[in-house]
C-alpha positions in Angstrom: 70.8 -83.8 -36.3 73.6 -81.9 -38.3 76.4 -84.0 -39.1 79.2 -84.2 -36.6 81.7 -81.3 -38.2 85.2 -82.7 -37.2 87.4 -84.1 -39.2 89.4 -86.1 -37.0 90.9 -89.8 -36.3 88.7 -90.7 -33.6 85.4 -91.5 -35.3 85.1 -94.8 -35.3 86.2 -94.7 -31.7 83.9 -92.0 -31.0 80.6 -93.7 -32.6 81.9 -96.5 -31.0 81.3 -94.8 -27.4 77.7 -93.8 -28.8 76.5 -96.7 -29.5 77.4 -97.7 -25.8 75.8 -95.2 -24.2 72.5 -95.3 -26.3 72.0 -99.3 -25.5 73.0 -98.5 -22.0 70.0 -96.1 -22.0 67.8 -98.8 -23.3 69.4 -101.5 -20.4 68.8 -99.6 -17.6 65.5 -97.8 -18.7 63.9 -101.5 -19.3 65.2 -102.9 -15.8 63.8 -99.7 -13.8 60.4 -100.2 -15.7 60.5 -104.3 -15.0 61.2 -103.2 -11.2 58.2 -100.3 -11.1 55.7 -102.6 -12.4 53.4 -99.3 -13.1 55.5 -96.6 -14.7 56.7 -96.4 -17.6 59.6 -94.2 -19.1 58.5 -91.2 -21.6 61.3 -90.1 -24.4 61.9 -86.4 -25.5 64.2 -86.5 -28.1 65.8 -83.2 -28.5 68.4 -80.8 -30.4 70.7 -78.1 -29.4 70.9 -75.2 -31.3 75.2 -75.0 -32.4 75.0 -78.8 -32.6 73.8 -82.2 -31.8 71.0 -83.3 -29.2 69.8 -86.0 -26.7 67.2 -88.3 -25.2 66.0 -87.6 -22.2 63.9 -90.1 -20.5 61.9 -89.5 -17.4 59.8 -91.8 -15.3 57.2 -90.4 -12.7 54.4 -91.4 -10.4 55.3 -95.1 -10.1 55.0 -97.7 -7.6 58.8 -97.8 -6.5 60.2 -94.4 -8.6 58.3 -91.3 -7.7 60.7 -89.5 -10.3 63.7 -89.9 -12.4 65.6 -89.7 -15.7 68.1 -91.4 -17.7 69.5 -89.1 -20.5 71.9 -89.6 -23.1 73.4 -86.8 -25.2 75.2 -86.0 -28.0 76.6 -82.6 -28.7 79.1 -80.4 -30.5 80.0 -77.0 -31.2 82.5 -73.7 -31.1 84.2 -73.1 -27.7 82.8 -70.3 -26.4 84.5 -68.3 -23.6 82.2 -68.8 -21.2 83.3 -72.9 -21.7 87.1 -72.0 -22.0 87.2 -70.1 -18.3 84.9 -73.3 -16.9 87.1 -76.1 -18.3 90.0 -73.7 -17.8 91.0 -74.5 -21.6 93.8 -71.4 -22.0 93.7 -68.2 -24.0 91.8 -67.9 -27.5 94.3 -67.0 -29.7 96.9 -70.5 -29.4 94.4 -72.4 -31.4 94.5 -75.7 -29.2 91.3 -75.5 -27.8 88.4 -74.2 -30.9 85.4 -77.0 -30.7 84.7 -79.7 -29.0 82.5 -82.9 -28.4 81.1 -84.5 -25.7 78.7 -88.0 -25.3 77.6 -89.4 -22.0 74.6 -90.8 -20.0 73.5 -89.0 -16.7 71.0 -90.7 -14.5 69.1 -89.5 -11.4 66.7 -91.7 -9.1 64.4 -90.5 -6.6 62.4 -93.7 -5.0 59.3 -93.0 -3.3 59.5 -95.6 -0.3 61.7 -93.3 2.0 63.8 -96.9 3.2 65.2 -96.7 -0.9 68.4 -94.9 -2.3 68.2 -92.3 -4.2 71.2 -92.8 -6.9 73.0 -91.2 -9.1 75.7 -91.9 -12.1 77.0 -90.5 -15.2 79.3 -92.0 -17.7 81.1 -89.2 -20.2 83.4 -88.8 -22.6 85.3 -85.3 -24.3 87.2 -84.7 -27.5 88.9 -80.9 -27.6 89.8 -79.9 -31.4 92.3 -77.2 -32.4 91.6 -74.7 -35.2 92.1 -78.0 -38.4 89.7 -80.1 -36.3 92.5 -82.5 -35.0 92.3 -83.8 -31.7 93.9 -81.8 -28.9 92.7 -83.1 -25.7 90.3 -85.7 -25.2 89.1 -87.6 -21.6 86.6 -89.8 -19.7 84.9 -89.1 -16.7 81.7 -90.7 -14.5 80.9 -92.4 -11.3 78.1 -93.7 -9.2 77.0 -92.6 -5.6 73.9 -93.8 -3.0 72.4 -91.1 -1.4 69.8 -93.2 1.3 67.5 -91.6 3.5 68.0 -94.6 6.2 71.5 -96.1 6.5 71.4 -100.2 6.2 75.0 -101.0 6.4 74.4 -104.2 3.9 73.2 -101.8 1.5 76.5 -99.3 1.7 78.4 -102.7 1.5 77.2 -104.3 -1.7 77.1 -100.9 -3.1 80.2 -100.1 -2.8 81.1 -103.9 -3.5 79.6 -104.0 -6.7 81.7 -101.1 -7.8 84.9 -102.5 -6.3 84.6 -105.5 -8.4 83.9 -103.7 -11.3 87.2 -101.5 -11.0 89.7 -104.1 -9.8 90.3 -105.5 -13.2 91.9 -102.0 -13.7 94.4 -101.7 -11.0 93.5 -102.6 -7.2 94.3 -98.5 -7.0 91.4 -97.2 -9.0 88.7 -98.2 -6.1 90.0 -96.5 -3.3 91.7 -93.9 -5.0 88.1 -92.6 -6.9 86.1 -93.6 -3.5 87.8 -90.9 -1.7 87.6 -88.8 -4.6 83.7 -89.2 -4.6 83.9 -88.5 -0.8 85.7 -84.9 -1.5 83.5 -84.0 -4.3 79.4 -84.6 -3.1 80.2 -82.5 -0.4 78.0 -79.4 1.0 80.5 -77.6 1.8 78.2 -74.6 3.2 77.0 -77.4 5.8 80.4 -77.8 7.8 81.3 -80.2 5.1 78.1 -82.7 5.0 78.3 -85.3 2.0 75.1 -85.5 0.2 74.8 -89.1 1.3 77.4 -92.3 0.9 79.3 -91.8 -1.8 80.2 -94.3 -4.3 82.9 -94.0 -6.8 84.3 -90.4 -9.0 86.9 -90.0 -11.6 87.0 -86.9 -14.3 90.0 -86.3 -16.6 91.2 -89.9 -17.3 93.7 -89.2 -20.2 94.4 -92.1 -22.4 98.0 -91.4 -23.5 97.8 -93.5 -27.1 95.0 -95.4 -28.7 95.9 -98.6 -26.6 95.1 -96.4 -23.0 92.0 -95.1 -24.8 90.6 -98.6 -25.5 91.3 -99.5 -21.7 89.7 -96.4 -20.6 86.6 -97.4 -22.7 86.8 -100.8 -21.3 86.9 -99.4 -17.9 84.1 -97.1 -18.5 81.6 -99.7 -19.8 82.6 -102.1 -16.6 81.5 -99.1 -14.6 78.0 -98.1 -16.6 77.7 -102.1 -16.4 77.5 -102.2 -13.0 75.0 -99.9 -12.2 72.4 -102.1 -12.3 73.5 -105.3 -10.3 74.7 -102.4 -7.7 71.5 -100.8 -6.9 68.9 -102.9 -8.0 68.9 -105.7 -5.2 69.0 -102.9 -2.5 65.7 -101.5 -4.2 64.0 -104.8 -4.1 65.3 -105.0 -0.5 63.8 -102.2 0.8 60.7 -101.1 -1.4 57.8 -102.4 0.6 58.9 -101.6 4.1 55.8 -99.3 5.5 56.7 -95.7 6.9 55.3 -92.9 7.4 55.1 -89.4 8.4 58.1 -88.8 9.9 60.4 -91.1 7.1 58.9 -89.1 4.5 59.8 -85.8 6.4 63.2 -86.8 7.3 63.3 -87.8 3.4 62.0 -84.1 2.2 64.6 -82.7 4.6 67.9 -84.9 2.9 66.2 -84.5 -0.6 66.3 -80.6 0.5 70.5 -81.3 0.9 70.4 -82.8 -2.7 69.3 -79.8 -4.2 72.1 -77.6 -2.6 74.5 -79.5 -3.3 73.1 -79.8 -6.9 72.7 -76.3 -7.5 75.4 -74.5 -5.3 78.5 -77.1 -6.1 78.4 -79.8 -9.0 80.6 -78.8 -11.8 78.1 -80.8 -14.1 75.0 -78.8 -13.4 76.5 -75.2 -13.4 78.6 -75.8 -16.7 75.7 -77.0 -18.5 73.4 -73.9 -17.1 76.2 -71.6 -17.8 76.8 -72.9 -21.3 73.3 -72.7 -22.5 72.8 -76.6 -21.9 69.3 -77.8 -22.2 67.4 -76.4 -18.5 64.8 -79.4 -18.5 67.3 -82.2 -18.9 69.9 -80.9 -16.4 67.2 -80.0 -13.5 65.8 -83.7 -14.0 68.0 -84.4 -11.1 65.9 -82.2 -8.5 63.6 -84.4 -6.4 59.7 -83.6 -6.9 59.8 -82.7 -3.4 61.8 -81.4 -0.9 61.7 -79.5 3.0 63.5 -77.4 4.5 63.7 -76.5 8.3 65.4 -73.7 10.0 68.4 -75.6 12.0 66.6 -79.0 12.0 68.8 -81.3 13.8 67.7 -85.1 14.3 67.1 -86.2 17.6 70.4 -88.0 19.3 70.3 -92.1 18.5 67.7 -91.7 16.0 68.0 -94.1 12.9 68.1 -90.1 10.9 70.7 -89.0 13.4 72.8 -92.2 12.4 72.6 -91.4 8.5 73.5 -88.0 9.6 76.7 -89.1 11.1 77.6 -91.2 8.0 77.8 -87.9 6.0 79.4 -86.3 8.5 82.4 -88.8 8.6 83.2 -90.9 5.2 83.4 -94.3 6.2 85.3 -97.5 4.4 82.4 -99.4 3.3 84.9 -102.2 2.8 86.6 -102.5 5.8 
């Protein structure tokens, strides 16, 4: 890859955040694979044409993960205008906003066992440069959400627990305040205002004012990517060998079928990158291998699918 072409304060701090993400990669790739026991993770290794590149790393056809990716990128470049309407970055000629940089990891889980979460998380950071390629703007952003199929109210609980505890070192505001923030946000909004599934935690825009803030935000940051692991592994190993059947793995084709709505029609993530000439394989990595839909399909009252129904209807307080 092309060296990075910004001259600018921030890159020690900025390989710094790199290096994170790439052994983050590594940590969670090797703890999926431990808890498969079959699959094992293939690398594509990648580079976008105006700068930089990624690793995308996809699992398939396991005993626990039917499919799923953990991808980290790299990547650089002009701002085009098609990026300055998205991010909403001002007019072209005051010189503010003229390249930019962005790092994160995005993951996506799609268990096979209908009684196991799907998950996802990302963890991201963006530098703006103005036409000297000095720093203009620069934030963090992420989260982690649990999108099950069944609702187990001791999974939504240590879930949302784990995340809590990661967060409270930071101010006792930041959990509530980005819970309700991921309960706005993975919303169909098309579907009288469904969430895709629990929710979980989501921040964008987090501003660090001087280098001090931005070495908290970081901190904050890797407590979150941290977490990811002790928050959704024990609810896999909880639920991976329950039997089902027909009807689970309909009911989980039908909520899968949600995810890719809401994917496609509403997450800010997905459409910038298709709009921006991001890379199509890596982004679409989300999308279950399969999915259902059925014209008005409406579980049957008191059902267990009925219940998980209501839970995304109505945002609950996991903590209460």
């Amino acid at each position: 890859m092309d060296a990075m072409p910004f001259k600018t304060d921030t890159h020690a701090f900025r390989e710094k955040w790199i290096s994170y993400i790439h052994a983050l990669q590594d940590t969670i790739c090797g703890a999926l694979e431990g808890l498969d026991g079959k699959a094992r993770f293939a690398t594509d290794e990648w580079e976008r044409e105006g700068g930089g590149g990624g690793i995308t790393r996809v699992i398939a056809d396991g005993n626990v993960l039917e499919k799923g990716g953990v991808n980290t990128s790299v990547v650089w470049g002009e701002v085009t205008d098609m990026m300055r309407g998205q991010l909403k970055l001002g007019s072209p000629g005051d010189g503010s906003a003229a390249k930019w940089f962005a790092c994160g990891l995005s993951l996506v889980i799609h268990p096979l066992n209908p009684y196991v979460p799907t998950t996802h998380a990302n963890w991201r950071y963006f530098e703006l440069y103005d036409e000297e390629g000095n720093v203009s703007d620069r934030w963090f952003g992420g989260g982690s959400d649990l999108t099950p199929y069944y609702l187990f109210e001791e999974d939504a609980r240590h879930f949302h627990g784990v995340l809590r505890e990661a967060m409270e070192p930071f101010g006792n505001e930041k959990y509530p305040l980005y819970k309700k923030w991921c309960d706005e946000y993975f919303v169909n909004r098309h579907r009288d205002n469904e969430m895709r599934g629990i929710g979980g935690v989501f921040y964008d825009h987090l501003r660090p004012a001087d280098a001090a803030e931005a070495d908290r935000w970081f901190a904050f940051q890797q407590a979150c990517g941290n977490s990811f692991l002790p928050a959704y592994v024990p609810i896999v190993l909880r639920r991976k060998d329950i039997p089902y059947g027909e009807r689970e793995k309909e009911w989980q084709e039908i909520r899968r079928g949600r995810y890719v709505e809401f994917n496609l029609v509403h997450d800010r993530g997905t459409l910038f990158g298709l709009k921006t000439q991001g890379r199509t394989e890596s982004i679409l990595m989300s999308l279950p291998p399969r999915a259902r839909w059925g014209y008005n399909y409406r579980p049957q009252p008191g059902t267990p699918e009925a219940e998980l129904l209501d839970a995304c209807l109505h945002p609950r307080d996991w903590m209460a």
